[in-house]
N, C-alpha and C positions, 0 to 999 in steps of 0.2 A: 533564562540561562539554563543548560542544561549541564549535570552533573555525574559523572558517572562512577557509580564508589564501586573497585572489584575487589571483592573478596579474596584471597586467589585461593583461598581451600575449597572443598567441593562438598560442605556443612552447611546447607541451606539456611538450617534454623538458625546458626548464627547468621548468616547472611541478612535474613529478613529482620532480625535485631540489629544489628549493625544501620541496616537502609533505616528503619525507625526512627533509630537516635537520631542516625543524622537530617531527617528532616525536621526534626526539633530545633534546632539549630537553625536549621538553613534558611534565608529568606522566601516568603509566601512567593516569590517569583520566579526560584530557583526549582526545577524541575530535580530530582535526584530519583537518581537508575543505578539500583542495587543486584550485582550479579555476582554469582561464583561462576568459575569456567567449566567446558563441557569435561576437563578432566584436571588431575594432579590429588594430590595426596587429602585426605579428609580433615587433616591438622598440619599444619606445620611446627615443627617440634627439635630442626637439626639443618643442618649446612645441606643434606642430601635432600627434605623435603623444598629448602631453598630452593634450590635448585632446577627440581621435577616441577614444580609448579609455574614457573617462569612463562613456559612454552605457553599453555593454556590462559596465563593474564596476557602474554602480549598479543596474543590471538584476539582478544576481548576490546585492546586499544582499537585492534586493525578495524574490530568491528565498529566502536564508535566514533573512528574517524569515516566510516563510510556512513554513518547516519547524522552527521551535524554534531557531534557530544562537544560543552567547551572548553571544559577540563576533567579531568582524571584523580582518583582517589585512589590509594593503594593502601589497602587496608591488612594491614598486617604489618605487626612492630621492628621486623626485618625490612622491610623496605624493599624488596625484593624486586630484581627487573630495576628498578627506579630509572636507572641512566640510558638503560634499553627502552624502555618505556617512551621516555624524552624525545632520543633517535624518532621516533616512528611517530608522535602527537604532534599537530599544531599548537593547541593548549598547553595550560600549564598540568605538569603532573606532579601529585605533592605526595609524598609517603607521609603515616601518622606518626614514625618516631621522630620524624626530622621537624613535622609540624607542631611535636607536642613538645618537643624540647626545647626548639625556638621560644615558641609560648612562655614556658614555663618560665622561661629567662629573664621575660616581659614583666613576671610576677612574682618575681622571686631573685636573690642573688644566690639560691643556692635548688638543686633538684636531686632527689631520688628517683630512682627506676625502680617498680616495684615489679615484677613479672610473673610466670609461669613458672617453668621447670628451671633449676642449676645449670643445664648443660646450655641453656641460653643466654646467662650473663654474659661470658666473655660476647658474643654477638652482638651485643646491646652496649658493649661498651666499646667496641669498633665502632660502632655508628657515632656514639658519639666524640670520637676523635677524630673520623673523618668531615662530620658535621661543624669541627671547631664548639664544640658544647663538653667539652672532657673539664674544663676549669668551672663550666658551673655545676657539673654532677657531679655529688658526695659520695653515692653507691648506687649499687644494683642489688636487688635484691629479690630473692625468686621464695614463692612460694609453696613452690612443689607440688603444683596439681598439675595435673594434665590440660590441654586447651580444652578437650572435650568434655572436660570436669565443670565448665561455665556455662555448658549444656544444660546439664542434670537440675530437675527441678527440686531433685532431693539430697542435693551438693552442698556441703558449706563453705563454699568458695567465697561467698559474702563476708562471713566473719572472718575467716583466716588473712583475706587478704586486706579488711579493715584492720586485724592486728598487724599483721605487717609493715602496712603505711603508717600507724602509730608508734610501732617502734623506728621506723626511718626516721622521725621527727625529730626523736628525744635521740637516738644512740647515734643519727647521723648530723641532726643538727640541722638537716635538710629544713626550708621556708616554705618548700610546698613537693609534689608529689608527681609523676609521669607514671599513670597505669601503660604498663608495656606489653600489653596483648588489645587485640578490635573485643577481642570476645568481652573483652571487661568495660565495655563502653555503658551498659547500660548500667552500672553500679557504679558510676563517676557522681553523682551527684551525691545519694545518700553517703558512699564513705566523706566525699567534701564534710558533710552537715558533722558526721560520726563524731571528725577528729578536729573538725574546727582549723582547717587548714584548704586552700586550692589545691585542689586535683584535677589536672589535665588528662580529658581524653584525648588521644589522635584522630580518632575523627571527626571530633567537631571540630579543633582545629583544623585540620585541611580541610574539610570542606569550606568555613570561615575564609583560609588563604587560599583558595582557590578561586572562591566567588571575588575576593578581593580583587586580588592578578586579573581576573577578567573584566573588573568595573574599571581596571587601570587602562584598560585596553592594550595588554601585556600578551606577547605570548610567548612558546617554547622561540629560542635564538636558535636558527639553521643556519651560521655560522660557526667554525669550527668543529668543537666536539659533538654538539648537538646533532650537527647537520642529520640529512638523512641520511641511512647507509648507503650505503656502494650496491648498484644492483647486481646480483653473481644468481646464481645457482644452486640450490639447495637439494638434498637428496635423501633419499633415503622417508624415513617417519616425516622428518623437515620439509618433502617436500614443498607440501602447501607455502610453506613459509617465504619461500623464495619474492620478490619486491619486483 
């Protein structure tokens, strides 16, 4: 099986942390190809970097649908692209906020969102009301660093956001935890141990639900919404894009 996890920021070094974790996870059989695209914003951090970065991940499907890829990863806690993404893959393609909070649901009757920056909660909490996940999340909860703050190897992005999940516990009463950025994947285990409670990555869940969907012999439905687009004309920067 081959796996394809995009980053859609254009931060390598996360990128190749991100590919890491998730082959820890993933079945010795499952193939995973970690990429950021040849362009878009170096974090995503606002509705506009949502946005700018799109073009560049769906670039990156087109490209693993011309190479055999079976499913898709979208690594980034907006889920961005996700439904567009869909349109244009055979495979399944799974965002981490939608995989981790499914999960979470699994293990818990109740979740916190622990995140990055303030101006991303309300974001994080559309997803999950459009996901049908707003009745098991207690809060969101941001703790004001930067993405590129999970960078820094002289950050305490570790602690801060182990205190944060601990107070989600006790003040929200939350069962267990949704780290809400990829950049925080590799510090999903030691906070688990921290605070004595499950903490969901998003991308070992999708990759998980992805290798699933594909042992189901499942794929994206090209009926209806799904289908492929409509082939037209694209112009301008768009050209290449055109179908």
């Amino acid at each position: 099986m081959k796996i394809k996890i995009i980053n859609p920021n254009t931060t390598w070094s996360m990128t190749e942390k991100i590919g890491a974790c998730a082959r820890m996870v993933a079945a010795t059989t499952t193939e995973i190809i970690a990429v950021s695209p040849s362009m878009g914003p170096v974090s995503i951090e606002s509705h506009y970097d949502e946005a700018m970065c799109v073009p560049g991940l769906l670039e990156e499907i087109r490209a693993g649908e011309a190479c055999g890829v079976d499913g898709y990863v979208i690594a980034c806690f907006g889920d961005p692209g996700l439904y567009a993404a869909r349109e244009i893959a055979r495979g399944p393609v799974i965002g981490i906020a939608e995989a981790a909070m499914h999960t979470a649901s699994f293990v818990g009757a109740s979740f916190s969102v622990v995140t990055t920056l303030s101006r991303t909660c309300g974001m994080a909490w559309h997803l999950a009301e459009r996901y049908g996940m707003q009745r098991f999340c207690r809060n969101v909860r941001a703790c004001d660093l930067n993405v590129l703050d999970l960078e820094r190897k002289d950050s305490n992005a570790l602690r801060v956001i182990t205190e944060e999940c601990r107070r989600a516990l006790i003040q929200d009463k939350a069962d267990c935890i949704v780290l809400g950025c990829a950049g925080m994947t590799d510090l999903c285990r030691e906070i688990s141990r921290d605070i004595d409670a499950p903490v969901i990555d998003g991308v070992g869940a999708a990759v998980r639900t992805v290798e699933g969907i594909v042992q189901l012999g499942l794929r994206t439905s090209k009926r209806g919404e799904w289908a492929y687009p409509p082939s037209k004309e694209y112009t301008g920067m768009l050209q290449g894009f055109s179908r």
